[in-house]
C-alpha positions in Angstrom: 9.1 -33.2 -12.1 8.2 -33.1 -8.4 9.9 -29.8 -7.4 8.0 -28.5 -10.6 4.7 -29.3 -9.5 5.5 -28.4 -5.9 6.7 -24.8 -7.7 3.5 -24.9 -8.8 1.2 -25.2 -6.3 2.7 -22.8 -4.1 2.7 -20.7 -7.0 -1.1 -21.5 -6.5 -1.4 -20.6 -3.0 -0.2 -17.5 -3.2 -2.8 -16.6 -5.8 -5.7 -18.0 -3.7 -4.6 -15.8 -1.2 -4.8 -12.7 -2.9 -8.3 -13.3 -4.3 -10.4 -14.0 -1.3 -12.7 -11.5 0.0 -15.3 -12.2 2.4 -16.6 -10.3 5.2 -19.1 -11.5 8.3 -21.9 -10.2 6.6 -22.1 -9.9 3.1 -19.8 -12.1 0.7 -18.3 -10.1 -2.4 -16.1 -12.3 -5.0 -14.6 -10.2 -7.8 -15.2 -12.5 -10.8 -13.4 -11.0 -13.2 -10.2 -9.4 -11.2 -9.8 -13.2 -10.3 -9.7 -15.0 -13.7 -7.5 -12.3 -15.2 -4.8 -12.1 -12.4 -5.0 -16.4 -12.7 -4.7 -16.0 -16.1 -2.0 -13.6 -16.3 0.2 -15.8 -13.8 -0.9 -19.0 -15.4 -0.1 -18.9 -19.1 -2.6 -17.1 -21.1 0.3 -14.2 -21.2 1.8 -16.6 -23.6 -1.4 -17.6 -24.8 -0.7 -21.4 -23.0 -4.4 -22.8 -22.5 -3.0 -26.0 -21.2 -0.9 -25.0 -18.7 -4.0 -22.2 -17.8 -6.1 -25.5 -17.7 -4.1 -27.5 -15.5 -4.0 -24.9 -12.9 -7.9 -24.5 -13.0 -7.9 -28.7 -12.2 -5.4 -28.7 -9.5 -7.0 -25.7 -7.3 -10.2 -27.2 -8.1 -8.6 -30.1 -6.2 -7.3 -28.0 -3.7 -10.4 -26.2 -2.7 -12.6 -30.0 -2.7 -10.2 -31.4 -0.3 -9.9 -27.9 2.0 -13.5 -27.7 1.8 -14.2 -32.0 2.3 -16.3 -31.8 -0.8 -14.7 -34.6 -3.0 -17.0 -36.9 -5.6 -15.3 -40.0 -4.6 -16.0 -42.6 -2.6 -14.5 -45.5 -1.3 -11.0 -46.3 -0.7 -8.1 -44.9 -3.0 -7.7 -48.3 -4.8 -11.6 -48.7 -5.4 -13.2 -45.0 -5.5 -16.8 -44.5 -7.4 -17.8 -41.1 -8.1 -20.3 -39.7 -6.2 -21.8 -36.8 -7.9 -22.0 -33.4 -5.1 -24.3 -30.5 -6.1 -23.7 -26.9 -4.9 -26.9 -25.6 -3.3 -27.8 -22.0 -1.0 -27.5 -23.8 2.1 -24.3 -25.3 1.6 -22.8 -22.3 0.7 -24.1 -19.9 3.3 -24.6 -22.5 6.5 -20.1 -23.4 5.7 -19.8 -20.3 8.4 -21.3 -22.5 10.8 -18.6 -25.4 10.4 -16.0 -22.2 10.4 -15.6 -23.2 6.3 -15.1 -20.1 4.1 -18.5 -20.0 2.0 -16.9 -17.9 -0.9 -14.4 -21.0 -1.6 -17.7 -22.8 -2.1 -18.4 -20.5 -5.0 -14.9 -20.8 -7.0 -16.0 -24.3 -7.5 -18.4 -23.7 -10.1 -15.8 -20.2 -11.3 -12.8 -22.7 -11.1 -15.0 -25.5 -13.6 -16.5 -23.1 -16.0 -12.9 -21.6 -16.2 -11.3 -25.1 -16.8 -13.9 -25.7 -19.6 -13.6 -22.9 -21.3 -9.7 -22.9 -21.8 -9.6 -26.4 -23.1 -12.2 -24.9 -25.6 -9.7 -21.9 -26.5 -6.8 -24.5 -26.8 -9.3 -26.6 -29.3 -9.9 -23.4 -31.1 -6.3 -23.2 -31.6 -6.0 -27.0 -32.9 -9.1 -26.7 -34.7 -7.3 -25.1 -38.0 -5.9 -28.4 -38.7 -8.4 -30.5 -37.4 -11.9 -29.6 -38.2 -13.4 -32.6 -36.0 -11.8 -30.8 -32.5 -14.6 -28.0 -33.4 -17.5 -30.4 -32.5 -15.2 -30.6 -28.9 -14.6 -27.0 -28.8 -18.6 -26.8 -28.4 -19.1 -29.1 -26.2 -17.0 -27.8 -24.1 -18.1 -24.0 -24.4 -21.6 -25.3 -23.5 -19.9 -27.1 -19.9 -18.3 -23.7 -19.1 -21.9 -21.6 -19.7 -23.6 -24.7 -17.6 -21.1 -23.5 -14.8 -21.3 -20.0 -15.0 -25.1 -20.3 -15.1 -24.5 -22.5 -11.8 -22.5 -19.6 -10.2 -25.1 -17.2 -11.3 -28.2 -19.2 -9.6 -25.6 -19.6 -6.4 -24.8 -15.6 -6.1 -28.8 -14.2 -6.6 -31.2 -17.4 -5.4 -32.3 -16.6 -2.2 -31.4 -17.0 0.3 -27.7 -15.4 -0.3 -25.6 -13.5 1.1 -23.7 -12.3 -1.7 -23.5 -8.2 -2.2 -25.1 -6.3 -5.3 -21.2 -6.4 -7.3 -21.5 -10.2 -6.7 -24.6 -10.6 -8.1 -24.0 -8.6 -11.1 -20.3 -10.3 -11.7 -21.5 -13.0 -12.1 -24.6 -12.1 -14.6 -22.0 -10.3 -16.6 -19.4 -13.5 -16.7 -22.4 -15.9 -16.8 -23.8 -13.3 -20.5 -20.4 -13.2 -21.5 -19.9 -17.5 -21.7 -23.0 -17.6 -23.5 -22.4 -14.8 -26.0 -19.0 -16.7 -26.7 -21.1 -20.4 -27.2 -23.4 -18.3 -29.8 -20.9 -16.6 -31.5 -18.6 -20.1 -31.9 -22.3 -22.2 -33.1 -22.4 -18.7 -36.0 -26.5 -18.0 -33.9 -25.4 -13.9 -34.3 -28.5 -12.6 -33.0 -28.3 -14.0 -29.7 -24.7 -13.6 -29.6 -25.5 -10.0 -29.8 -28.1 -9.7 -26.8 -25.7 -12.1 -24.7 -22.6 -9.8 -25.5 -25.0 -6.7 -25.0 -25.7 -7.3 -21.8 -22.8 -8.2 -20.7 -20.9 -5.1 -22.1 -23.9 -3.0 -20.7 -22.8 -4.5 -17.1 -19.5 -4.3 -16.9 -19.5 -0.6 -18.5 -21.5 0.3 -15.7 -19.4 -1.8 -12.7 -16.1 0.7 -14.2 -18.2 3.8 -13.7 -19.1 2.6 -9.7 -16.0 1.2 -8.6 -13.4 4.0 -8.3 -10.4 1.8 -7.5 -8.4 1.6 -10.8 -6.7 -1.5 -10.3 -10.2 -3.1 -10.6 -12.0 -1.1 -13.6 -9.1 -1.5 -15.7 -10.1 -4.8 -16.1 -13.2 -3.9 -16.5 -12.3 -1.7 -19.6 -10.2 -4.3 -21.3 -13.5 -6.5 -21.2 -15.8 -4.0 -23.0 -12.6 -3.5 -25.5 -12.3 -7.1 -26.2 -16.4 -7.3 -26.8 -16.3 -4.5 -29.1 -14.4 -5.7 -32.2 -17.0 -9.1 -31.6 -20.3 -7.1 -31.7 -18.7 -5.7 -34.5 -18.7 -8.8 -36.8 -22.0 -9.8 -35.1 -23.4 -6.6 -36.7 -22.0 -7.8 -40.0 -23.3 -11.1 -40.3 -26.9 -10.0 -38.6 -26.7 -7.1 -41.7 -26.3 -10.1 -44.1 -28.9 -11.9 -42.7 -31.3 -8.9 -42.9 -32.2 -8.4 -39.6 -32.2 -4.7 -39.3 -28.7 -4.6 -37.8 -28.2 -0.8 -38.6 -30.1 0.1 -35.8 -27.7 -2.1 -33.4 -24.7 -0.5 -35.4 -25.4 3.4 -34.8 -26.1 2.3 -31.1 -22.1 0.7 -30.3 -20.6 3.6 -32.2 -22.0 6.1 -29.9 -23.2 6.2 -26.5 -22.4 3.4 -24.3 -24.8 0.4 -23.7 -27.9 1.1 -21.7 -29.6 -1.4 -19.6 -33.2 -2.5 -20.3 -33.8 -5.3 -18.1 -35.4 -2.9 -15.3 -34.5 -5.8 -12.3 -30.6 -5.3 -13.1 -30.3 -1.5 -13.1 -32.2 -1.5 -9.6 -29.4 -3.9 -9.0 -26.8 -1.7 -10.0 -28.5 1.0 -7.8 -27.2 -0.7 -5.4 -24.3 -1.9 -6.1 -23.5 1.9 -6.2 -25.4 2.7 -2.9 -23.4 0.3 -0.9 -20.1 1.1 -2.2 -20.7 4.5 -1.4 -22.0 3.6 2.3 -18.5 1.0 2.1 -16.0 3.8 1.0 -17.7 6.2 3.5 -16.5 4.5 6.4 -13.7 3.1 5.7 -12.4 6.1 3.7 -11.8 3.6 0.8 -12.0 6.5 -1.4 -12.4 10.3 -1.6 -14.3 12.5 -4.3 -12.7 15.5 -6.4 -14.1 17.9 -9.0 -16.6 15.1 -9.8 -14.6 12.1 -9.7 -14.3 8.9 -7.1 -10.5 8.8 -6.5 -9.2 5.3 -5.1 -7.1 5.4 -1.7 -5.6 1.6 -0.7 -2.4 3.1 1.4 -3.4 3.3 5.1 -0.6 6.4 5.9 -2.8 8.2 3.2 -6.2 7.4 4.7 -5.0 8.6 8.0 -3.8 11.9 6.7 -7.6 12.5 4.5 -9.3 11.6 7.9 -7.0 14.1 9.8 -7.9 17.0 6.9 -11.2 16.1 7.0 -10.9 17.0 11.4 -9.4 20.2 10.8 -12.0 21.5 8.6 -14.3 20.7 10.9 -12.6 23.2 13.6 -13.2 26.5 13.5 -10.0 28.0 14.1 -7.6 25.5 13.8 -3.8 26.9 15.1 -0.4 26.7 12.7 0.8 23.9 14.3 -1.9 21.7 13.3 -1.4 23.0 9.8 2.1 22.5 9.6 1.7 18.8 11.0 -0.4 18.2 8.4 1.9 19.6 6.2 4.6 17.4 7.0 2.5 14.2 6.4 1.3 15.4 3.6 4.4 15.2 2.2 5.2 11.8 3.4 2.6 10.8 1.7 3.1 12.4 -1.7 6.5 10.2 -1.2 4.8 7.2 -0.6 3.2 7.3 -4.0 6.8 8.0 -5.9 7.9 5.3 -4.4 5.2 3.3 -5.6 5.9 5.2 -9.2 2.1 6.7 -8.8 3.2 9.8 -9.9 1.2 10.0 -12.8 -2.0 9.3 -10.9 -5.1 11.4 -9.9 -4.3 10.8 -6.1 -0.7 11.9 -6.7 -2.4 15.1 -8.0 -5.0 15.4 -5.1 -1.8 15.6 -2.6 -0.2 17.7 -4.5 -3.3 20.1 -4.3 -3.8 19.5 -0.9 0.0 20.3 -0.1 -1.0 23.9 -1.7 -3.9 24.3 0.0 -3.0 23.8 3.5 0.4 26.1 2.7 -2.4 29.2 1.6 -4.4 28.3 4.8 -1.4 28.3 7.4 -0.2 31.9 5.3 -3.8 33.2 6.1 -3.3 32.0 9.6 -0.2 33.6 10.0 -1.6 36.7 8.1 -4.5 37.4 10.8 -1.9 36.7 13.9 0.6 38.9 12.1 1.4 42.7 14.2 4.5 43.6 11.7 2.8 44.5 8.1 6.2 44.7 6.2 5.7 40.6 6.9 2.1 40.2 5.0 3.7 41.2 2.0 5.8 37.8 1.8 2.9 35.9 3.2 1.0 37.2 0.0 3.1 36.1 -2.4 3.7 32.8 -0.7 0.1 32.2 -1.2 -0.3 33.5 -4.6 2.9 31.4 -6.1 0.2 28.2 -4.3 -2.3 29.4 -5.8 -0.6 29.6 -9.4 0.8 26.2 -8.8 -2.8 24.8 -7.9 -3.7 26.1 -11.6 -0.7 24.8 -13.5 -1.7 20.7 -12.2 -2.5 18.9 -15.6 -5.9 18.2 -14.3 -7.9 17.9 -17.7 -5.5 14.6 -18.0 -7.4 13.2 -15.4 -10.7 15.0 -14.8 -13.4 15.6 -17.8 -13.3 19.6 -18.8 -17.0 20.1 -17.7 -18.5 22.8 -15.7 -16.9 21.3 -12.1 -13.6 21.7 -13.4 -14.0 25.2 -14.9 -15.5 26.6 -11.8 -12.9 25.2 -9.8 -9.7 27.3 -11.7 -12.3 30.0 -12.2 -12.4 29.9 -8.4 -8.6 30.0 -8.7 -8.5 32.8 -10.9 -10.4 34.9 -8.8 -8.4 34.4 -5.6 -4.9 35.1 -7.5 -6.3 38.7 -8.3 -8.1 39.1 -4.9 -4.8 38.5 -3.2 -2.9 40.4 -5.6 -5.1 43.6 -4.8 -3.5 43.0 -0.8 0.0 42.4 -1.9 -0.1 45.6 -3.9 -2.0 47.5 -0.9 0.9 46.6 1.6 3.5 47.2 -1.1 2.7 50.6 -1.8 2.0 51.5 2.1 5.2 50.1 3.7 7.5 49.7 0.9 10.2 52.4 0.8 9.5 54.1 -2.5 8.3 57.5 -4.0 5.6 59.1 -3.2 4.0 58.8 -6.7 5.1 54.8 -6.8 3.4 54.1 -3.5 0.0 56.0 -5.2 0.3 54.1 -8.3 0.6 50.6 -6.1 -2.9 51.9 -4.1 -4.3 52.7 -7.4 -3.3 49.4 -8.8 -5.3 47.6 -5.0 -8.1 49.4 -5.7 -8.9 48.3 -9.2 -8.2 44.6 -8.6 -10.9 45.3 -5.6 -12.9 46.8 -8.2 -12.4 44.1 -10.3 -13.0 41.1 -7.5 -16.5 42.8 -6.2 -18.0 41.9 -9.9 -17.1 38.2 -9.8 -19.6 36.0 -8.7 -16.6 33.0 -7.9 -15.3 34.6 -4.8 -16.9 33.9 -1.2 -19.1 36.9 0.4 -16.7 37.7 3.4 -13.8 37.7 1.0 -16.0 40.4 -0.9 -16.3 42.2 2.4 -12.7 42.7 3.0 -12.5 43.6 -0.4 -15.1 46.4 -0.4 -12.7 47.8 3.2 -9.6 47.2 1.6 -10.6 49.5 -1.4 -12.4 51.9 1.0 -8.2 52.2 3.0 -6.7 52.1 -0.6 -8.4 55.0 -1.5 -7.5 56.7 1.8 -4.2 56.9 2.3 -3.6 57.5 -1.6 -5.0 60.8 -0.9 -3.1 61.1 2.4 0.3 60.3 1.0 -0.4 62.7 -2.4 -1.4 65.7 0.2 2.0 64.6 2.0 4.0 64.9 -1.2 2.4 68.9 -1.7 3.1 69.6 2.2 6.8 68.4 1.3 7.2 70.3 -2.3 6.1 73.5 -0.6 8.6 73.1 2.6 11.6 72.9 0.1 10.4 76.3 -2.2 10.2 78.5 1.6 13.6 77.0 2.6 15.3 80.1 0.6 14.0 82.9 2.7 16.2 81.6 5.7 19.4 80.6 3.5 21.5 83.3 5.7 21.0 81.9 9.1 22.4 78.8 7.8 25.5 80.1 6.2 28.7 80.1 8.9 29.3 83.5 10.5 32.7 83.9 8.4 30.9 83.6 5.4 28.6 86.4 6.0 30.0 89.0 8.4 29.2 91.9 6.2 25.8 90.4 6.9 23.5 91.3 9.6 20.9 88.2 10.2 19.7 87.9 13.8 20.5 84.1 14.6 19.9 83.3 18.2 22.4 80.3 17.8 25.1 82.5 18.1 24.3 83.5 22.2 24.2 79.5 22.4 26.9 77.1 22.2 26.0 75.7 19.0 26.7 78.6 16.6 27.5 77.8 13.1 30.7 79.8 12.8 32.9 77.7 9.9 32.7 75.1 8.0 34.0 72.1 10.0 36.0 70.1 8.9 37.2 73.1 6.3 36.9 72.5 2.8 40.0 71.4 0.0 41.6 74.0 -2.3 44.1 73.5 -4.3 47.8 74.8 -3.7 51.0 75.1 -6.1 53.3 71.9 -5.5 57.1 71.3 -5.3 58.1 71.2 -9.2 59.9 68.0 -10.7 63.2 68.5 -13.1 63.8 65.9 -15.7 67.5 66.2 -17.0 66.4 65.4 -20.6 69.8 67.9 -22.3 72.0 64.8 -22.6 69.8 63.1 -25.1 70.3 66.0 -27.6 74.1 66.6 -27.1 76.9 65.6 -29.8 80.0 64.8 -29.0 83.2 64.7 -31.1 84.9 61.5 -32.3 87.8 59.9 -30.4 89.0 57.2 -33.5 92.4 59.3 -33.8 93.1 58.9 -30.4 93.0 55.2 -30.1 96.8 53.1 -30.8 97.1 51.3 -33.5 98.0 47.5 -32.2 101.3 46.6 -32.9 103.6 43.6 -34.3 105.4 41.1 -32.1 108.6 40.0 -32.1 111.0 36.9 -32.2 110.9 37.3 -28.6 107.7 36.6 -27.9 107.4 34.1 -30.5 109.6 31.9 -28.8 108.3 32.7 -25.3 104.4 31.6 -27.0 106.2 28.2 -28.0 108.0 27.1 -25.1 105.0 27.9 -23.0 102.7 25.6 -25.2 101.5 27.4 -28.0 102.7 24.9 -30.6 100.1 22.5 -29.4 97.2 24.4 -30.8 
């Protein structure tokens, strides 16, 4: 039993150090992210409300004694409890006595959580026992007494407590109370409590961009949808003009009338913007707030954010940033991220920096047979850029359709110079290299009509087409100078025949005074010429001779002599 509760309270300890979050100036305590990650480690996986409860009662223990805040006094043998309220300047002067001021405020968390669990575990009993129900309010109404206690701590002033604070604990504090209506069957102000604190938290997931956090967010406005639901029902059997309240949760989401709390939000948004700006807690994409925790990957956004800021930054920059880049696109698969929108903003990033160091290279360039690779390097980026599932992640609105309408635009723009440097340096035809400037010139025409592509890319455009145009015409005129060298070629066929070919022939060919005269064909041509015949003696196949049996001895008998010899010599043995 000891080593279990020892177990146990490490266990603890290494919770309580995950959760605290305090800074010199301002104080921020994420309500909700730390119930559910106690609960999650503490039994309510397994839906154990007693072993969730005495956790709650042993930290609460923990954080007293840390904090020298016990109700007891006297000696251990003879205490008396000594009742200790929570006020503003205990919380906020504990910096003073170098006490952390948040652990102050999981006191009342810590108590309203405790409550609240032994009410769940009475709901559980109660189907057996309808006298624990009578408990199970009682103690609903200790755990709304507590959160209203944390409430009055994190927005009396003086505080010190940040705008998400503030509204946390509203939100947990509406939430309690909805639950103690809802459990004593009063629908109609289970409704408004539930209301409200669905409107807040709906409104916390759309500020905080860090996904970790707003997913816990969303499960809460899940989990209070099914029980405005019923509240709906029994308010419509009651009467009270609940159809109203029922076409509002079935479309948009929750709006916010109390005038005080959306200035509050406001802020909250304000200073997590202002937060996330300098500390580079987050970065912002066709419209949406992407989360960054890893440090490698701040470092790398910071160092992007530099080189834009240059005006002519060289390739080696670009290719360092490359190279982190992808370190830390393998930093996410390690942390199996690869299905996030980070993941995705690397991976776009990765492409964009490769099209910028091609561009680079493209304007340093002095060999033009290299510009056509650098083109479709940057056009295979630029396809890839469009291929990202990015309507996964990122609402199809008017951002994202400018965005790979941007895209669209630069593939063709880019095509028009792969197919200009193509058809000028390529060794092809004449009328292939015409057709390739051709082809330039209408994806020029083509680019100078959309209104997605920059005006100094239009400008190169507009020259581009201008040389397209050009040297099609120079290279056609080229073709007719060549066709009509080849038909005047004839006339002079004599001078180039050899001198033995043609000395009936009188052509006056000044090579012959010189010691280059064409006189035969060297090295002289083949002809054929009879060869040595081959004699097959094929008669003996087809000759018959005559028959030789008459000639050949009959055998004869043997005598008694050489029977005698054949037995004496061993022929009687066989």
């Amino acid at each position: 039993m000891t080593a279990r509760k020892e177990s146990k309270s490490g266990n603890d300890k290494e919770v309580e150090k995950e959760v605290v979050v305090s800074h010199k100036d301002t104080i921020t305590l994420e309500v909700l992210q730390v119930i559910k990650d106690a609960q999650s480690q503490h039994g309510l996986k397994h839906g154990d409300y007693h072993r969730y409860r005495g956790y709650c009662s042993r930290r609460l223990k923990r954080i007293r004694k840390s904090l020298g805040f016990v109700q007891a006094t006297g000696s251990k043998s003879k205490s008396t409890f000594h009742a200790k309220k929570i006020t503003n300047e205990v919380v906020f002067e504990a910096a003073k006595n170098k006490k952390d001021p948040i652990r102050y405020l999981y006191i009342p968390l810590m108590t309203a959580e405790r409550a609240w669990s032994y009410a769940m575990a009475l709901k559980q009993e109660a189907n057996t026992e309808p006298r624990k129900r009578f408990h199970l309010i009682r103690r609903l109404f200790k755990a709304v007494k507590n959160a209203e206690e944390l409430e009055r701590l994190c927005n009396e002033e003086p505080t010190k407590c940040d705008a998400r604070t503030k509204l946390e604990s509203q939100a947990y504090c509406a939430y309690l109370t909805g639950i103690f209506y809802f459990e004593t069957e009063k629908w109609t102000k289970a409704q408004e409590y539930l209301k409200k604190a669905q409107a807040i938290y709906v409104k916390l997931c759309e500020a905080i961009s860090d996904d970790d956090t707003s997913v816990h967010y969303r499960q809460r406005v899940d989990e209070l949808k099914p029980t405005l639901r019923y509240c709906a029902f029994n308010i419509g059997e009651q009467g009270v003009g609940a159809q109203d309240f029922i076409a509002n949760l079935k479309f948009d989401t929750p709006q916010i009338e109390d005038d005080i709390l959306a200035s509050k939000l406001d802020q909250l948004i304000l200073q997590t913007r202002e937060k996330q700006a300098v500390t580079l807690s987050e970065v912002v994409w066709l419209g949406k707030s992407i989360a960054v925790k890893q440090e490698k990957i701040r470092a790398f956004l910071l160092s992007v954010q530099e080189m834009e800021v240059l005006d002519s930054p060289k390739v080696s920059q670009l290719e360092k940033l490359l190279f982190e880049c992808r370190d830390c696109i393998q930093v996410l698969r390690d942390a199996n991220q690869e299905k996030s929108a980070l993941y995705y903003y690397l991976l776009y990033l990765r492409l964009y920096l490769t099209c910028q160091r091609n561009l680079l290279l493209i304007k340093n360039s002095q060999n033009p047979s290299d510009l056509i690779r650098l083109y479709e390097i940057i056009i295979t980026s630029l396809n890839e850029i469009k291929s990202l599932p990015l309507e996964q992640y990122f609402a199809i609105d008017e951002g994202l359709e400018t965005f790979l309408q941007e895209i669209d635009a630069q593939i063709v723009a880019y095509k028009a110079f792969r197919c200009y440097y193509i058809g000028k340096v390529g060794k092809l035809s004449w009328k292939e290299s015409v057709a390739l400037l051709h082809r330039s010139a209408q994806y020029c025409a083509q680019c100078l009509n959309n209104k997605f592509l920059k005006e100094q890319m239009k400008e190169e455009l507009k020259q581009l087409q201008a040389k397209a145009d050009a040297d099609k015409f120079t290279i056609y005129a080229n073709s007719l100078i060549a066709e009509s060298g080849e038909t005047k070629a004839p006339e002079n066929k004599g001078a180039l025949k050899p001198l033995i070919e043609r000395l009936d022939e009188y052509v006056e060919d000044s090579s012959l005074a010189s010691g280059s005269a064409n006189l035969v064909h060297f090295p002289p041509k083949f002809r054929p010429i009879p060869c040595k015949p081959l004699f097959f003696d094929l008669a003996l196949n087809h000759i018959h001779f005559p028959s030789l049996e008459e000639e050949v001895a009959s055998p004869k008998a043997g005598g008694l002599t050489g029977f005698v010899k054949g037995w004496l010599s061993g022929g009687w043995r066989k």
